[in-house]
N, C-alpha and C positions, 0 to 999 in steps of 0.2 A: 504494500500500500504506500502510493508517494502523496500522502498527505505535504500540501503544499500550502505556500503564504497565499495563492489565490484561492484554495479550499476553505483556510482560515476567513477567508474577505469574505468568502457564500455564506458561511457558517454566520456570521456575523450581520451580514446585510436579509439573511431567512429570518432572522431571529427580529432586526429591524423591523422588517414589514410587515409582520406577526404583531409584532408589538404596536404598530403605527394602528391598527385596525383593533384592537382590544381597549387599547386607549382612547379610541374613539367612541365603542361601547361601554366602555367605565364612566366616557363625560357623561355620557346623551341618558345612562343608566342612575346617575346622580343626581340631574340636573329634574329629570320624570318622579324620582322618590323624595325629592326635596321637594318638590311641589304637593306629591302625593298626601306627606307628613302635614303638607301647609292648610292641604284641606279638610283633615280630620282632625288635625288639632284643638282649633275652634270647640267643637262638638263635645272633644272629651273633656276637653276644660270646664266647660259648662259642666258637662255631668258630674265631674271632681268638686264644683262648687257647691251644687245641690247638695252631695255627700256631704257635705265639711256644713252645709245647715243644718242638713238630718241629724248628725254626731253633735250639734250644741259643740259640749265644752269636753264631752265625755269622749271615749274611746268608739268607735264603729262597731257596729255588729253585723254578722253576714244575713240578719233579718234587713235592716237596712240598708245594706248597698244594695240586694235584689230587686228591692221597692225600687228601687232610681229608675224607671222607665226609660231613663234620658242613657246612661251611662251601657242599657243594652242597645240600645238604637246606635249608641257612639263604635261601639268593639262589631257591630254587624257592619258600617260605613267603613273601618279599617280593613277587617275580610274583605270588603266588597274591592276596593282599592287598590291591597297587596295581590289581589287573586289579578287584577287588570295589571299591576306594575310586573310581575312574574311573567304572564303572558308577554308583554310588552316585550320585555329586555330578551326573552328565549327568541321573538320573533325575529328581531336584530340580530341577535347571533345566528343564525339559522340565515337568516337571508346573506350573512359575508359567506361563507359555506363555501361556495361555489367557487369563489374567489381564491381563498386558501388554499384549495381541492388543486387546481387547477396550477396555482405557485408553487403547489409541492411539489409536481412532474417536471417541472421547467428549472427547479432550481436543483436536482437531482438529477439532471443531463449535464448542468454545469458542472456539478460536484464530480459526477463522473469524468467531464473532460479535464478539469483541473488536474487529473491524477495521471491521466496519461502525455505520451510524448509532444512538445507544442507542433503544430504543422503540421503533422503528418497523414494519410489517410486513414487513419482506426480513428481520430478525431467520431466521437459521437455526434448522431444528426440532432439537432435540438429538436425538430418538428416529430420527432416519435411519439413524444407524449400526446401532441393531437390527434396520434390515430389510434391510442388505446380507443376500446368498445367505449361508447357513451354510456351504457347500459352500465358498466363498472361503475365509471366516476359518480353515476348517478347511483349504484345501490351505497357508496362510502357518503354521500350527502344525506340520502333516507335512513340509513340507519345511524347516523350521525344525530338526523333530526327526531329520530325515536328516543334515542339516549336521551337528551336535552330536555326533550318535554315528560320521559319516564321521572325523570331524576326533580325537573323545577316542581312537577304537579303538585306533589304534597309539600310546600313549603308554604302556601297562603293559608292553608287548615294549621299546620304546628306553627306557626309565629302568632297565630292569632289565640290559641290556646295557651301560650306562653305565655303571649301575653295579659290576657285575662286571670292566668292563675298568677302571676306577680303582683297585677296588680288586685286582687282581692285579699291576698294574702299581705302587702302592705300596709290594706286598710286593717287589715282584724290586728294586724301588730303594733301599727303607729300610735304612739302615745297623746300625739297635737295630730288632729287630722287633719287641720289646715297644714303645717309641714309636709304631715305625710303625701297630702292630695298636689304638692306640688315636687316630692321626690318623684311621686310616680308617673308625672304626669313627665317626668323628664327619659327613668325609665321606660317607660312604653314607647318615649321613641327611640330609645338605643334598643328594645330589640323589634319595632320595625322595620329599623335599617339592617338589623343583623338578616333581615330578606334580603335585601340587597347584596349583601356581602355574599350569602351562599350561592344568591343566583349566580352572580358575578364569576365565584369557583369554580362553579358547573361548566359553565357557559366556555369557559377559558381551556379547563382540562379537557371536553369534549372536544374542542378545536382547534388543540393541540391533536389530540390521539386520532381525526380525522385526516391532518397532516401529514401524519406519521406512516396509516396505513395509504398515501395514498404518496408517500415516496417509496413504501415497498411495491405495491403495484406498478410502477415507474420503475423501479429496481427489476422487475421480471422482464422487461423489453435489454436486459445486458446480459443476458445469463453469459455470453460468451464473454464476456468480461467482469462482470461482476461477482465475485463469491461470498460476499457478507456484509454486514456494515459493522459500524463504531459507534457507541454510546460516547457522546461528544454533551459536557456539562462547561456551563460559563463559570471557569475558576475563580471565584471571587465570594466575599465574606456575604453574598445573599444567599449561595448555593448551600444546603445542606449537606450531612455529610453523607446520607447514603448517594446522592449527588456525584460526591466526589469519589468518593470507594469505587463508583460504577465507570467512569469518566474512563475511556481507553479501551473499555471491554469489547471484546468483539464476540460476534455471533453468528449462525448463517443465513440463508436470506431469507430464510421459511419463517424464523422465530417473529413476533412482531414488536413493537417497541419505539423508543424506548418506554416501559411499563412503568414512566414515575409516578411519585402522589401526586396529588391534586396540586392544580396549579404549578408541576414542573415545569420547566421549560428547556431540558435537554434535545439536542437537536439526533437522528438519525442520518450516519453519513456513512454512504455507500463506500465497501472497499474492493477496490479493482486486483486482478491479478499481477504478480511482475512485472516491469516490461521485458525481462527474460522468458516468463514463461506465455509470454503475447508475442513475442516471436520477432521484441527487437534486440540487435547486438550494439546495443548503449547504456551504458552508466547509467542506474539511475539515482537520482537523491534519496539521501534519508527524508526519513519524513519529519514534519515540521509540529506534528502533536503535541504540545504539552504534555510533561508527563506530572500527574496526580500528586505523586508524593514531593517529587521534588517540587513542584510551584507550592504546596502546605506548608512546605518547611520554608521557603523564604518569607513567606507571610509575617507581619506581628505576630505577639502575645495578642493582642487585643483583638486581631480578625480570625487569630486561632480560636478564641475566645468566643467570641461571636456564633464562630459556624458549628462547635462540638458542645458549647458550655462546660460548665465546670468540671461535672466529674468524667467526663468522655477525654478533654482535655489532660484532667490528671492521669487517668489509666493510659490516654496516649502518653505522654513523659513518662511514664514508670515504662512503654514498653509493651504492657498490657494488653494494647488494642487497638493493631496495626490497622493500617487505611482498608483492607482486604476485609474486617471482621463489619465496618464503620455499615454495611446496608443489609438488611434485612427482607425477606419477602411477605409480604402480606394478601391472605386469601380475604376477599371480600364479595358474597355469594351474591349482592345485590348489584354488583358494578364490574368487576374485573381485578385479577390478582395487580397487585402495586408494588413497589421497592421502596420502602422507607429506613429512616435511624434506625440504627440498635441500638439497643442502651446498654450503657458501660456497662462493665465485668466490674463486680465489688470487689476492691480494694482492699 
């Protein structure tokens, strides 16, 4: 594999335009639940205020806050809102889809030519990926867009159940209900935006793992050249560690990947054969990879710090619990097996 600095520049520039299109989903996803927040807020306040007359001076009871006619009308106006804002934000993701689908095969012809000889005729055609079957690209979008909407559906029924059980159980505890009726009135919306955030999760890891499977399909139009790819992670103190444990690993082209958590953003990059055993008689370069350990070690204490925390950190120093032991595999029966941390070896 001649992983090169212009491999490096695709690796980089996928990862950009990935990011350009999420980020755009993150504003227009914010911008929709901050107004959402704005329109039920009103409502619950009032119904908080009612409570905090019902309660006088005394402590709330769960006979009174049920009375509040106003405060079930307010938490039915949130469901009704988060179930729109969820729809919303899955439909945006779902509609870039195609986009990405389609980046992934184009930027996976590059990666493959980066790696072989400059000029020469084994040069790969870019226009391959337009003749994959349409009927593919289109089942990696549909079932891309089945995940999305499996996975957002039940978050407007449990945010809103959450929410309701926080905030009645504030009431029965709060000693000042008027305090209490403006703690919760603060809480209720940090976990209606905790909607937000998961949609957000979903939305992201789906559209990555859509990417993924759709440079391995791009990957099957090289078979005479290509025999696997590289789990390729951005070395730096945002990437975790099983991240980084994974970073270099190779695999062959059947496996799919990379299988990180939620919200990874490791890139899939195709590995070509020699160019001895592709049938040129020329030198070719080492490859240009980073390697895992050695970039760890030049890091601070402080980004070391960051990316393993404390006691991961220590057992690494003792020795303990080399970069190999740092990811772990995770079955998850509702979603897909994932690669996450392990946790330190005690000490």
């Amino acid at each position: 594999m001649a992983f090169s600095d212009e491999s490096e520049s695709l690796v980089n520039r996928l990862r950009n335009q990935i990011a350009t299109i999420q980020q755009e989903q993150v504003r227009n996803a914010t911008i929709a639940w901050a107004r959402g927040w704005d329109d039920v807020a009103p409502e619950l306040a009032r119904a908080l205020d009612e409570l905090v007359i019902a309660a006088g001076e005394g402590r709330l009871t769960r006979a009174q806050i049920n009375r509040v006619e106003r405060l079930t009308n307010a938490l039915n106006l949130i469901s009704v809102r988060l179930g729109e804002l969820v729809d919303r934000t899955a439909a945006e993701v779902i509609g870039d889809l195609e986009k990405v689908v389609n980046n992934a095969g184009f930027i996976t012809e590059l990666m493959v030519n980066s790696q072989l000889p400059t000029g020469l005729p084994s040069e790969r055609d870019t226009s391959l990926w337009a003749r994959i079957d349409p009927i593919r690209i289109d089942e990696i979008i549909n079932r891309t867009t089945e995940q999305i909407t499996a996975r957002t559906l039940p978050l407007q029924p449990e945010a809103t159940r959450v929410m309701k059980r926080e905030l009645v159980r504030g009431m029965l505890t709060g000693a000042n209900p008027r305090t209490t009726a403006r703690r919760m009135l603060v809480r209720t919306e940090q976990q209606f935006n905790g909607g937000l955030s998961r949609a957000l999760t979903i939305a992201r890891t789906e559209m990555m793992d859509a990417h993924r499977t759709a440079a391995q399909l791009s990957e099957s139009l090289h078979t005479d050249v290509v025999i696997g790819w590289t789990w390729v992670a951005g070395l730096g103190s945002r990437t975790c560690p099983a991240c980084w444990s994974m970073h270099g690993q190779q695999f062959p082209p059947s496996v799919p990947g990379p299988l990180g958590h939620q919200n990874c953003r490791c890139v899939r990059v195709p590995v070509t054969k020699s160019w001895k055993d592709l049938g040129f008689d020329i030198e070719e370069p080492r490859s240009t990879l980073p390697d895992g350990g050695a970039e760890f070690a030049k890091l601070s204490k402080a980004d070391q710090l960051a990316i393993l925390g404390p006691a991961r950190l220590a057992a690494w120093d003792r020795g303990d619990f080399p970069m190999s032991k740092w990811a772990v595999r995770r079955q998850t029966p509702e979603w897909r097996p994932s690669i996450v941390p392990a946790k330190a070896p005690r000490g």
